[in-house]
C-alpha positions as CSV (number, residue, x, y, z in Angstrom):
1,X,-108.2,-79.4,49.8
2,X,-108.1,-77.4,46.7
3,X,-104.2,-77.6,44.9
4,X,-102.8,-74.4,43.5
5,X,-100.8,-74.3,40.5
6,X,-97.5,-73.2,42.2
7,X,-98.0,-76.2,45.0
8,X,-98.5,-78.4,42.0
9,X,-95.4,-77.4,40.0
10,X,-93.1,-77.5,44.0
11,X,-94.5,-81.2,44.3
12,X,-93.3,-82.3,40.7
13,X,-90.5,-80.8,40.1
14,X,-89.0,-81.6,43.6
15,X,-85.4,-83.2,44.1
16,X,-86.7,-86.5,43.9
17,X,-89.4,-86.1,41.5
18,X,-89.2,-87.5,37.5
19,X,-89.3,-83.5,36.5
20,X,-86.9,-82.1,39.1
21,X,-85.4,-79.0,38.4
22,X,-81.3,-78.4,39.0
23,X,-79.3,-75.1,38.2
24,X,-77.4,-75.5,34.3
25,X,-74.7,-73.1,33.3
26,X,-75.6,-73.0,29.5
27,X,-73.6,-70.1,27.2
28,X,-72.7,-67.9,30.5
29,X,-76.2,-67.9,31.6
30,X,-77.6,-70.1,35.1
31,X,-80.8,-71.7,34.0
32,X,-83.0,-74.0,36.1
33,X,-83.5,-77.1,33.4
34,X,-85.0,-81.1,34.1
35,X,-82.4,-83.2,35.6
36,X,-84.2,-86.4,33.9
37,X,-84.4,-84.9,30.2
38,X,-83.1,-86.9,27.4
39,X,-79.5,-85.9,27.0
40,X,-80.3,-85.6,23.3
41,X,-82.8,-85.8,20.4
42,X,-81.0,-88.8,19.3
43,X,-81.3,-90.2,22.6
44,X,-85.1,-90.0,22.5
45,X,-85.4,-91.5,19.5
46,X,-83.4,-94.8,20.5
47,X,-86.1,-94.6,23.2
48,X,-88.7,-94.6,20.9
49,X,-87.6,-97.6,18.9
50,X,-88.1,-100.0,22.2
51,X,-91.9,-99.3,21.3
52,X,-91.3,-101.6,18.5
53,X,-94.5,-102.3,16.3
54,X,-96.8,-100.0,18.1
55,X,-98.5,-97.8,15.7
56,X,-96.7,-94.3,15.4
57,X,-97.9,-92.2,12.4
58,X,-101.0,-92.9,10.4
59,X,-101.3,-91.3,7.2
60,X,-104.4,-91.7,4.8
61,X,-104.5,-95.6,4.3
62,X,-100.7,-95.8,6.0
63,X,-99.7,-97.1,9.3
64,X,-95.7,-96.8,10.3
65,X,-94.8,-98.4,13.9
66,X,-92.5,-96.6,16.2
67,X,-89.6,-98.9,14.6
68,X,-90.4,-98.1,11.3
69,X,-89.7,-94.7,11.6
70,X,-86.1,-95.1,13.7
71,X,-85.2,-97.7,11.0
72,X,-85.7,-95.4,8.7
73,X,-84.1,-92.6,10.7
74,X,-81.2,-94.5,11.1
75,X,-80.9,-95.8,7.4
76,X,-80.7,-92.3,6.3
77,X,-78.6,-91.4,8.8
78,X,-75.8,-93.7,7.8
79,X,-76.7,-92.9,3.9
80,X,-75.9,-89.3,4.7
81,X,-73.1,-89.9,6.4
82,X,-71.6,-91.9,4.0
83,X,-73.0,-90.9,0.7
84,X,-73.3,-87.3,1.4
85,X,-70.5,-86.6,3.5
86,X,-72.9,-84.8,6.4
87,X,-70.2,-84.1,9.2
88,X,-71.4,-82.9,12.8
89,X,-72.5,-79.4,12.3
90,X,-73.8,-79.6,8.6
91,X,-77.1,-78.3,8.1
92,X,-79.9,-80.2,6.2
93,X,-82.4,-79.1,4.5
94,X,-85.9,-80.8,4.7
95,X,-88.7,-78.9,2.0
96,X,-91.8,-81.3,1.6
97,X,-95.8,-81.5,2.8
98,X,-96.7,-83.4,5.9
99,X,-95.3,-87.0,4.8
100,X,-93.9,-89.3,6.9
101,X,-91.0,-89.0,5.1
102,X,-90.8,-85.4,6.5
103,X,-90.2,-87.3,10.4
104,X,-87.9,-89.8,9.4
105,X,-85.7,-87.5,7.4
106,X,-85.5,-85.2,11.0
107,X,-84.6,-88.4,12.6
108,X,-82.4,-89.3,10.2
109,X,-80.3,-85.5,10.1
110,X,-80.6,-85.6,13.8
111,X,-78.7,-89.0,14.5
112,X,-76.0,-88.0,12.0
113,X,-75.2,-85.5,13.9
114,X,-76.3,-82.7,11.5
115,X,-78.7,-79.8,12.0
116,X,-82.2,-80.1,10.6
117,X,-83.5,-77.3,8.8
118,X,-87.2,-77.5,7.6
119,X,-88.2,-74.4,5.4
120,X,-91.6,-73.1,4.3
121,X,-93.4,-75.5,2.1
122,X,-95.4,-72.5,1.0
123,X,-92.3,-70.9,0.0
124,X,-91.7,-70.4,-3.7
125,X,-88.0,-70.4,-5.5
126,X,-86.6,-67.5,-4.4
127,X,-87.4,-68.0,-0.7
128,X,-86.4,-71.5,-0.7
129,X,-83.2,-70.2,-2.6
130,X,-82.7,-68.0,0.6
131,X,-83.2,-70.6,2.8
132,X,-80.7,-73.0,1.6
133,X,-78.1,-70.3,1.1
134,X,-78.7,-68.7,5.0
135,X,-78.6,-71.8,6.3
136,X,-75.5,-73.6,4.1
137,X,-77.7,-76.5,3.8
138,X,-75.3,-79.4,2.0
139,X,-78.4,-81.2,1.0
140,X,-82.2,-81.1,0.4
141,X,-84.8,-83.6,1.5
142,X,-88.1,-82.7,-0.4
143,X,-91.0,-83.4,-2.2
144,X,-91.5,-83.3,-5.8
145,X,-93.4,-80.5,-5.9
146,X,-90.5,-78.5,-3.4
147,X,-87.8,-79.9,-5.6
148,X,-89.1,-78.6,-9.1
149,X,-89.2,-75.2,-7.5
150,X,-85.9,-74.8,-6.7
151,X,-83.9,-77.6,-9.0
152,X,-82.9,-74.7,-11.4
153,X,-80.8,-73.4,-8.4
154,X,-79.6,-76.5,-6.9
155,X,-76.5,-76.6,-8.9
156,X,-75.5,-72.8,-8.7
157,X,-76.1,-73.3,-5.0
158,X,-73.5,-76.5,-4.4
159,X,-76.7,-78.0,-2.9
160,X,-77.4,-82.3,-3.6
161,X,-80.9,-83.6,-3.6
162,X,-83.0,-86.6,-2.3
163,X,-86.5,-86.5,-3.2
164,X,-89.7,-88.5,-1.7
165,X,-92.1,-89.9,-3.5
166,X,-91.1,-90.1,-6.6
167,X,-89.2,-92.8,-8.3
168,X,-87.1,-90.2,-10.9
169,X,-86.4,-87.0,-9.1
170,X,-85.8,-83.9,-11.0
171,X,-82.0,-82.3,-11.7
172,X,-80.5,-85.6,-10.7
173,X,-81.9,-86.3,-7.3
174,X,-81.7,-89.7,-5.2
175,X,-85.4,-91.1,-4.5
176,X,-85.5,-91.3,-0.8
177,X,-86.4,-94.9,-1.3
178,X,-83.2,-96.2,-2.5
179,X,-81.2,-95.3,0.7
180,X,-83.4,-97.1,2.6
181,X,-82.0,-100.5,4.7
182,X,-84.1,-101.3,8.1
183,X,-81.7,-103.5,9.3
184,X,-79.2,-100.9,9.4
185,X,-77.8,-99.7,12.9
186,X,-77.6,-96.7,14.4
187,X,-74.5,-94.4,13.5
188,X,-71.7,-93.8,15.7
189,X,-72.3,-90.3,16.4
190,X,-71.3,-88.3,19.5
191,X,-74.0,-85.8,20.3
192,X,-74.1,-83.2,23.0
193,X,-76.8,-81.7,24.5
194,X,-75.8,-78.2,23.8
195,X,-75.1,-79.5,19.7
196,X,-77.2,-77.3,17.6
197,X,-80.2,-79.6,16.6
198,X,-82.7,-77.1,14.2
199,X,-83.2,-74.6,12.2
200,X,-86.4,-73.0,12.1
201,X,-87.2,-70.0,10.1
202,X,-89.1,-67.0,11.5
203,X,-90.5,-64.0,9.9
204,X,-89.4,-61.0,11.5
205,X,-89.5,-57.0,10.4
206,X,-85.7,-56.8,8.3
207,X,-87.3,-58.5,5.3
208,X,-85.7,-62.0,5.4
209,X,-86.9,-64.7,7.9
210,X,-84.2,-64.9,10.2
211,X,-83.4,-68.6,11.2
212,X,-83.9,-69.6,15.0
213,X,-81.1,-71.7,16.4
214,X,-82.4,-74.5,19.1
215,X,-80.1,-77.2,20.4
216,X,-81.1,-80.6,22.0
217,X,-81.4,-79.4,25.3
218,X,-83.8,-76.1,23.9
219,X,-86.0,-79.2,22.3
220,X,-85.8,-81.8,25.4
221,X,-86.7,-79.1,27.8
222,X,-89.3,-77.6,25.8
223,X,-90.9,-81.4,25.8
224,X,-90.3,-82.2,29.4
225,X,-92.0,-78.8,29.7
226,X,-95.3,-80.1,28.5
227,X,-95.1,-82.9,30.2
228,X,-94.3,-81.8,33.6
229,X,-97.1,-79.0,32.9
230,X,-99.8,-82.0,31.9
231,X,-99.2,-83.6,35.1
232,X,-99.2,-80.5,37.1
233,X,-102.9,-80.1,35.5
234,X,-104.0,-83.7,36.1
235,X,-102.8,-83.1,39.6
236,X,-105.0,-80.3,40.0
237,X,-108.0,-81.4,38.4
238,X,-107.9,-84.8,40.4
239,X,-107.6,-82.7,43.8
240,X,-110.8,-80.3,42.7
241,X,-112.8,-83.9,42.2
242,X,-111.7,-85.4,45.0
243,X,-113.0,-81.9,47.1
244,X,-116.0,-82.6,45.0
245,X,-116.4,-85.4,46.0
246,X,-116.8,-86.4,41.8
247,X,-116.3,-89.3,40.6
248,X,-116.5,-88.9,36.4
249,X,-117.0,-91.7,34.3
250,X,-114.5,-91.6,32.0
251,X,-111.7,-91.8,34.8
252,X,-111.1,-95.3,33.9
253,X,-111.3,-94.6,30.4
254,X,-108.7,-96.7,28.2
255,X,-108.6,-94.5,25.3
256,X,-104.8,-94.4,24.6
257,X,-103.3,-90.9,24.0
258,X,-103.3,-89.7,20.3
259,X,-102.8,-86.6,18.6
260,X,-103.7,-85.5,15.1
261,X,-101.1,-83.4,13.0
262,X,-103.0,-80.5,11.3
263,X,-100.3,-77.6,11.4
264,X,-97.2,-77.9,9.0
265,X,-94.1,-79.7,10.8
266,X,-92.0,-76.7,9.9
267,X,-93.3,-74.7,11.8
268,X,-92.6,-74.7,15.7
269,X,-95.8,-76.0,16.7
270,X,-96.1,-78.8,14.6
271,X,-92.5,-80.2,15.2
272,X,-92.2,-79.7,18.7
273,X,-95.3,-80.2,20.9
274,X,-96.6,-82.5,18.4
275,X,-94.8,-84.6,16.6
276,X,-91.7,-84.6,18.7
277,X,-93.9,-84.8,21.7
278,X,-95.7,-87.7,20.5
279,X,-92.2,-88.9,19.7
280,X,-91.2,-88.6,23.0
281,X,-94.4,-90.1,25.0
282,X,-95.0,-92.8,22.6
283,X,-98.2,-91.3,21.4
284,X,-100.0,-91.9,18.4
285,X,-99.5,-89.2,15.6
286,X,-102.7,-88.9,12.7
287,X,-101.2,-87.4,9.8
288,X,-103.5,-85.4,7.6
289,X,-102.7,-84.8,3.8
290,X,-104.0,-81.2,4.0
291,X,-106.3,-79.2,6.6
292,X,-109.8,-79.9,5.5
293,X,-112.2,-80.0,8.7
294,X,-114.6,-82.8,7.6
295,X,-111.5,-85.1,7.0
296,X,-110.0,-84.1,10.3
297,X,-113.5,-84.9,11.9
298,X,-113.3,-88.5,10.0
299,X,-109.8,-88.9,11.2
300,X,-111.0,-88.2,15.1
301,X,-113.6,-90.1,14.7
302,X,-112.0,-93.4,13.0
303,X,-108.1,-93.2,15.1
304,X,-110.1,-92.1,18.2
305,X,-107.7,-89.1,18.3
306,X,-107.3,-87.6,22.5
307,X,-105.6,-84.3,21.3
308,X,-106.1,-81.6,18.9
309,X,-103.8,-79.1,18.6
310,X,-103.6,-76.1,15.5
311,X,-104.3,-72.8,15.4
312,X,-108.1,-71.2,16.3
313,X,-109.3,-70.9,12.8
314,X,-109.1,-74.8,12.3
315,X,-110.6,-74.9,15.5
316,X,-113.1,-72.5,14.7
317,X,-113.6,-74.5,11.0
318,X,-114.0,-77.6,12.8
319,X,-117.3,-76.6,14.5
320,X,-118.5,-74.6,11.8
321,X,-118.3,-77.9,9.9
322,X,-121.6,-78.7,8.5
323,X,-121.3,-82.1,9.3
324,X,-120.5,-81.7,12.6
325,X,-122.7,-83.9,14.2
326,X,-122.6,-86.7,12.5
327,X,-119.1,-87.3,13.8
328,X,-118.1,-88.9,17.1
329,X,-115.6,-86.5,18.5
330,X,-115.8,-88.1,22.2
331,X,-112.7,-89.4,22.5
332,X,-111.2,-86.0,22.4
333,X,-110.2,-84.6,25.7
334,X,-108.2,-81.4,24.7
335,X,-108.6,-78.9,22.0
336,X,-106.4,-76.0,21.2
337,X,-103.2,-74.8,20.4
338,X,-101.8,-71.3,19.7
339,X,-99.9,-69.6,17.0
340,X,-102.1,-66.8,17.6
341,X,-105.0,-65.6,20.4
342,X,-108.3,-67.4,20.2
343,X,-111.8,-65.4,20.7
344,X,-112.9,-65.8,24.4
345,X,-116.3,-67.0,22.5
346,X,-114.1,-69.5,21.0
347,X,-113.0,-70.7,24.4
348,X,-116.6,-71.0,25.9
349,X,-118.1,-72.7,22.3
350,X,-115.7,-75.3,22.6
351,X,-116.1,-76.1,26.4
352,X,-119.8,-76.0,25.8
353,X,-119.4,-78.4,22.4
354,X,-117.5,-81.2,23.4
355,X,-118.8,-83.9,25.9
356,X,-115.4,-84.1,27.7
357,X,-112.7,-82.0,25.9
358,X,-111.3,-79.2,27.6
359,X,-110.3,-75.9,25.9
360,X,-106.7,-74.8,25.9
361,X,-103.9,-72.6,24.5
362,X,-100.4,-72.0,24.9
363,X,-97.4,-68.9,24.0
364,X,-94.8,-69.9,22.5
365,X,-92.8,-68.7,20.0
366,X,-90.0,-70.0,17.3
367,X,-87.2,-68.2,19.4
368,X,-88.4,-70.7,22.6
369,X,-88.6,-73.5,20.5
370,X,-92.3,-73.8,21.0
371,X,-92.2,-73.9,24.8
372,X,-94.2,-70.6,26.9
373,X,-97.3,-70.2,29.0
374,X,-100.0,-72.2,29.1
375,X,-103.9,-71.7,29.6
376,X,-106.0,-74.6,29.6
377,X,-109.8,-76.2,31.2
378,X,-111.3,-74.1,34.1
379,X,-108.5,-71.5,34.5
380,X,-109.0,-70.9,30.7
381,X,-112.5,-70.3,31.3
382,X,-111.9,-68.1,34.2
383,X,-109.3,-65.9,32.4
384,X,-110.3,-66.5,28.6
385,X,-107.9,-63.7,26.9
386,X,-104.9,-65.1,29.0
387,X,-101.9,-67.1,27.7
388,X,-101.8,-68.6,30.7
389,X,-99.1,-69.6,33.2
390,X,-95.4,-71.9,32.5
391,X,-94.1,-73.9,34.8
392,X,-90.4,-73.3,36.6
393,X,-88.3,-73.8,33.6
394,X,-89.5,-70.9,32.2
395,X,-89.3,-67.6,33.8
396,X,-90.9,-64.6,32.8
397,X,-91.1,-60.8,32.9
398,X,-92.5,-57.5,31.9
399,X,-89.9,-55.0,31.0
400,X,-89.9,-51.0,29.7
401,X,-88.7,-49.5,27.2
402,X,-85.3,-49.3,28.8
403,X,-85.8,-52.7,30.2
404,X,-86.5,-51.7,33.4
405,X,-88.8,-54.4,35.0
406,X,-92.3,-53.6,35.7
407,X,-95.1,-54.6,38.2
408,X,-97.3,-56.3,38.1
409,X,-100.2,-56.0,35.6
410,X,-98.4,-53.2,33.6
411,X,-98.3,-53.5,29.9
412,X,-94.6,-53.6,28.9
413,X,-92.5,-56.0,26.7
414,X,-92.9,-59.4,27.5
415,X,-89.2,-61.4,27.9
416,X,-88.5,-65.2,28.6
417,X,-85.7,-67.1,30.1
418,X,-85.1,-70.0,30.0
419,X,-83.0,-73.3,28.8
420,X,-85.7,-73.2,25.8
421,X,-84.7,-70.1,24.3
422,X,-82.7,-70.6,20.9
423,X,-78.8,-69.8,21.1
424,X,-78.6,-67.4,18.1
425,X,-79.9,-66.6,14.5
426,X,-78.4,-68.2,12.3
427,X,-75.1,-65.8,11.3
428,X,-77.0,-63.0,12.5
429,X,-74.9,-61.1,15.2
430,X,-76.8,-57.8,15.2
431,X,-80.2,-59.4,15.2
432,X,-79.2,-62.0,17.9
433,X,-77.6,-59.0,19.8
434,X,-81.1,-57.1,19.5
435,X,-83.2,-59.7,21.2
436,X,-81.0,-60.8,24.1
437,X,-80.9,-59.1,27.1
438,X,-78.9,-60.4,30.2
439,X,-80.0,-63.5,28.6
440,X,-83.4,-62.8,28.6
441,X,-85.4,-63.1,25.2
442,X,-87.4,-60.2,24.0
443,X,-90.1,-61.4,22.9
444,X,-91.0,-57.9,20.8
445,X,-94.7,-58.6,22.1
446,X,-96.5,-56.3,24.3
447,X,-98.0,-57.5,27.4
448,X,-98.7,-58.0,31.4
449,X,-98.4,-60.4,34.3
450,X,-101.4,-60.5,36.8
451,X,-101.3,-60.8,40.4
452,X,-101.6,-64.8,40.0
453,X,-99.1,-65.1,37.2
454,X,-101.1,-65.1,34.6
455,X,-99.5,-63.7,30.8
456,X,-101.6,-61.9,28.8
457,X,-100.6,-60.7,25.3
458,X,-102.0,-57.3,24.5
459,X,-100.1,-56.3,21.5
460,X,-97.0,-56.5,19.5
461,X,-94.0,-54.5,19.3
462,X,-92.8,-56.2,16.2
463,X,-94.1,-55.4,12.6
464,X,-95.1,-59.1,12.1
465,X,-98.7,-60.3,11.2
466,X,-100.1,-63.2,12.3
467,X,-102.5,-65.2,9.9
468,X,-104.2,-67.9,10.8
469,X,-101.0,-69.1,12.9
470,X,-98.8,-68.3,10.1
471,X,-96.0,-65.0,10.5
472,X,-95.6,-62.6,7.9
473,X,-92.9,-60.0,8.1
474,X,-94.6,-56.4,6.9
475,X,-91.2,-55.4,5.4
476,X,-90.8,-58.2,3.1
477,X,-94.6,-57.5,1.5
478,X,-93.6,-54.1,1.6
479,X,-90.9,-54.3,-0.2
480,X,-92.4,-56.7,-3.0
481,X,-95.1,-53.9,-3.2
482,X,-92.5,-51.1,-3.3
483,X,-91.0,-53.2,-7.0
484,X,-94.2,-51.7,-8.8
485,X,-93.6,-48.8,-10.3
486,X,-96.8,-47.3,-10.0
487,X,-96.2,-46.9,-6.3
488,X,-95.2,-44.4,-4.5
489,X,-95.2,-45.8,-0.6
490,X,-97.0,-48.5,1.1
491,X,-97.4,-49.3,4.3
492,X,-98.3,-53.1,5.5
493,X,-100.4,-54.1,8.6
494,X,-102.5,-56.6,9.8
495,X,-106.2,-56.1,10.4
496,X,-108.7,-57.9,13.1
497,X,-110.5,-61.1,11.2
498,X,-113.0,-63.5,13.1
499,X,-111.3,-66.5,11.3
500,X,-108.2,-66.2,10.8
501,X,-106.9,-64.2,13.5
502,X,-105.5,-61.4,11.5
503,X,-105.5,-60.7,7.5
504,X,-103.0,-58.6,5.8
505,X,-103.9,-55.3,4.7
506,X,-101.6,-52.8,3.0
507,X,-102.1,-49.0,2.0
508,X,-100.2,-47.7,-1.2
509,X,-99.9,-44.0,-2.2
510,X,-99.0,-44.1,-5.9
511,X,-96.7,-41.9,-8.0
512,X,-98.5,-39.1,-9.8
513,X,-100.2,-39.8,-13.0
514,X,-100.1,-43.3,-12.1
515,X,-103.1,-46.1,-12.0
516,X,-103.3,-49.4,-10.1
517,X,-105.9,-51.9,-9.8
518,X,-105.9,-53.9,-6.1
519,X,-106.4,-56.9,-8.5
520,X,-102.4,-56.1,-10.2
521,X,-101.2,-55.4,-6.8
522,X,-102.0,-58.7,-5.4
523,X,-101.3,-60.5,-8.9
524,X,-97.6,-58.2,-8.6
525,X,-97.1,-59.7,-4.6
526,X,-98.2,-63.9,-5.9
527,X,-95.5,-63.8,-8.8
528,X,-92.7,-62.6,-5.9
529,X,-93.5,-64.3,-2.7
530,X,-95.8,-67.0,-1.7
531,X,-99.9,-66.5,-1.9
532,X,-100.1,-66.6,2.0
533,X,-98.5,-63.2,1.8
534,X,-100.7,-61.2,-0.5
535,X,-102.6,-58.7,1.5
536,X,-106.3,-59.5,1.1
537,X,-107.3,-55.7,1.7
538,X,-105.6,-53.1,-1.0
539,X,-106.5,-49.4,0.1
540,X,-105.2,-47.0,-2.5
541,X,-105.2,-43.8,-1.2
542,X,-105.5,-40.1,-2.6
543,X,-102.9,-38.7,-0.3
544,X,-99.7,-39.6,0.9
545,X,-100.0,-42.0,4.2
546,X,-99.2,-40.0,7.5
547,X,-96.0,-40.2,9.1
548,X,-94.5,-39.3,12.8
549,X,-92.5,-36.0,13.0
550,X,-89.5,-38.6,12.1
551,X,-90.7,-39.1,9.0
552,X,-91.7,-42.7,9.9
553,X,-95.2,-44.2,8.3
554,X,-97.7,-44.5,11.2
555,X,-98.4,-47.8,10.3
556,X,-100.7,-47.9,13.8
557,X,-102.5,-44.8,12.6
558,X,-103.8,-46.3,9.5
559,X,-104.5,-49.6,10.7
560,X,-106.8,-48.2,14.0
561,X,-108.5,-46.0,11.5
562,X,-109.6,-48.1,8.7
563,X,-110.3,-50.4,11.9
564,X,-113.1,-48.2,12.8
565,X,-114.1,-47.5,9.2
566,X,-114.6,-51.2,9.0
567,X,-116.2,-51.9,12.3
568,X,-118.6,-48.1,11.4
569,X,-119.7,-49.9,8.6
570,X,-120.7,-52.6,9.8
């Protein structure tokens, strides 16, 4: 007899069940959270250790066991303790590309105590400036490439550095290396589960990126999340063969789980599902120096990799890859990811692509510290533009403009709840204020449930693009754009793109008399903020850009029409 999702989620997350469900009072709010979650990030990662030699990250021609990496977590852990004076509570910084060294410095800030902070690696000086002044970071853990950017402003910001990767660190800094001792234990550190653990920054529409508080608990439940929601899918899918009466042949398959890394680890997607949930399954993590899709292909092919996980356009590149076919991709059983919506095309290509992996996609979002919806295999297929559906932890909801709830399948605001949702930004009452209500988090996208649960993401209500998985907040472009003095007013928007999801377009009305090329526009946004955030369309327009009868730019209005100008076109 078929299983239905909601029968599957009752039967695991029962009393006596490995992802029961009790009530939590957490800041004045009741949540339902998982009674057998790791206490604490710490705690998972002294978990991890017992794995011992088993391989845990590979990167290029490197292979570091699970031990490895706590050793290393611990050593530093101690070293910033001692050397650094990091105290309970002290943020710290980590600015570097996907290295190793990137994991074991979380570890390591974790089981001190402190509060990790990763920031942009595409950021340039003056946003990494920001970041370690928002945050107070006491110290930086970066690259060489990070640290020369902002080693001018380390001293005027109080801020100490260790560096990775490089034997003499600019403006003074410790190599990374010399702090290392693998026999050292594991510090003496009481950690709660409601102890803020990260930091993560998130573009929003005030110009800043605001930083995104999680604790341990957001991050354990957000783990045991996944997990509970994979077996609630292998439930299902082994009750629909057993109707079937199928019997596939890779059921006894002894491929062990792996994922492959190809989304930065500072951002939500790559710290949490992936690398913390391979953390906290014991899965193997491929680590790839940059996103190219023939080396990805190489990696899946040569690590037998089970899972990959990034945004559509790399899963788009991957099977636009000329070389497709030449690799072995059977091993993978599950393709997707999110950051933002994937073509329903997409969706069927891959399913009809791969011999046994299975399309999927989840919702998340920096503020629910990766943790939403989830859409994934046949229900994916069967509802292709839907986020899907979360299990119990989660709870959501479609709410007016005066946060009224609303019925079902009517667009409205979507809002979660849940022990996933961050506590606060970061020293940012009015903003934290603005996106809480009754303790549910608004998620400032626009939306409906169906009648089986279903989310589907319509729209956004926030002025924040989306770019091949990666958030831009209009206002900060605009106001880089707004420094010229040829311009007038501008308005920034995001515009539809088969690739990447979204590019960034913006219209400028300039001052009279004045000229401007799109080539010095762009050139004016790269020397101010980092490339990803130069609009790739420049309209210059001969009149000034409409506005509402409140004198506000209709930012919609422009973007629908050159929409259709493109699309007329052809």
């Amino acid at each position: 007899m078929a299983l239905s999702f909601d029968e599957a989620c009752a039967a695991v997350t029962a009393p006596d069940q490995p992802f029961a469900l009790v009530d939590a009072e957490i800041r004045g709010q009741t949540y339902k959270v998982f009674a057998n979650a790791p206490a604490t990030l710490a705690a998972m990662f002294e978990q991890a250790a017992a794995r011992g030699d088993q391989d845990f990250l590979v990167y290029e021609d490197e292979r570091w066991s699970f031990a490895d990496v706590v050793a290393h977590g611990r050593s530093l852990a101690n070293r910033l303790i001692a050397d650094f004076g990091i105290q309970k509570g002290d943020r710290v910084a980590i600015a570097m590309r996907n290295y190793p060294e990137w994991i074991t410095s979380f570890v390591g800030i974790v089981c001190a105590g402190g509060v990790a902070v990763p920031l942009n690696a595409w950021w340039g000086t003056d946003e990494l400036a920001y970041g370690l002044t928002d945050s107070g970071a006491e110290v930086i853990i970066a690259d060489q490439e990070r640290l020369e950017r902002i080693a001018v402003r380390l001293n005027d910001l109080g801020v100490r550095a260790i560096v990775v990767r490089c034997a003499t660190g600019p403006a003074g800094a410790t190599p990374y290396d010399s702090l290392i001792d693998l026999h050292a234990p594991a510090p003496d550190v009481d950690i709660e589960p409601d102890d803020d653990a990260t930091i993560l920054y998130t573009s929003g529409t005030t110009g800043n990126a605001k930083g995104a508080v999680a604790t341990h608990r957001c991050h354990t439940n957000a783990l045991m999340g996944y997990w509970c929601r994979a077996t609630v899918d292998s439930m299902r899918a082994a009750a629909a063969k057993a109707d079937a009466g199928i019997e596939r042949s890779d059921d006894n398959d002894s491929t062990l789980p792996s994922f492959i890394l190809t989304v930065p680890l500072f951002h939500v997607t790559g710290c949490v599902p992936v690398m913390l949930g391979a953390f906290g399954i014991g899965t193997k993590l491929v680590m790839m120096f940059k996103w190219e899709p023939r080396r990805a292909l190489e990696l899946v092919e040569r690590e037998q990799v089970t899972n990959f996980v990034g945004v559509p356009t790399m899963v788009q590149d991957v099977l636009e890859c000329a070389d497709f076919d030449k690799y072995d991709t059977s091993s993978l059983k599950s393709i997707g990811g999110g950051g933002a919506p994937a073509a329903p095309d997409l969706v069927r290509r891959v399913d009809r692509t791969f011999r046994r992996g299975r399309p999927g996609i989840g919702y998340g979002m920096t503020e629910t510290t990766a943790y939403g919806p989830q859409n994934g295999g046949d229900d994916y297929l069967a509802k292709p533009s839907s986020a899907g559906r979360a299990v119990p932890v989660m709870q959501m909801k479609v709410i007016d403009e005066h946060g009224n709830d609303l019925p079902v399948n009517t667009q409205g605001e979507i809002c979660f709840y849940g022990p996933t949702v961050i506590r606060e930004y970061w020293n940012k009452p009015d903003e934290t204020a603005a996106v809480f209500l009754d303790g549910w988090l608004r998620s400032g996208d626009l939306g409906r449930i169906d009648e089986d649960g279903f989310v589907f993401v319509e729209d956004r209500a926030k002025d924040v693009v989306i770019r091949a998985g990666e958030n831009i907040g209009c206002i900060e472009v605009e106001a880089a754009i707004a420094e010229h003095p040829s311009v007038y007013e501008v308005a920034v928007f995001g515009l539809p793109h088969q690739r990447l999801g979204e590019e960034l377009a913006c219209a400028i009305y300039l001052r009279e008399g004045a000229t401007l090329s799109v080539e010095e526009i762009q050139d004016h946004v790269g020397e101010r903020l980092a490339a990803f955030k130069v609009p790739s369309v420049v309209i210059i327009t001969e009149e000034m850009l409409p506005r509402s009868a409140q004198g506000k730019i209709l930012k919609r209005h422009i973007r629908d029409e050159l929409a259709r100008q493109r699309t007329a076109a052809g």
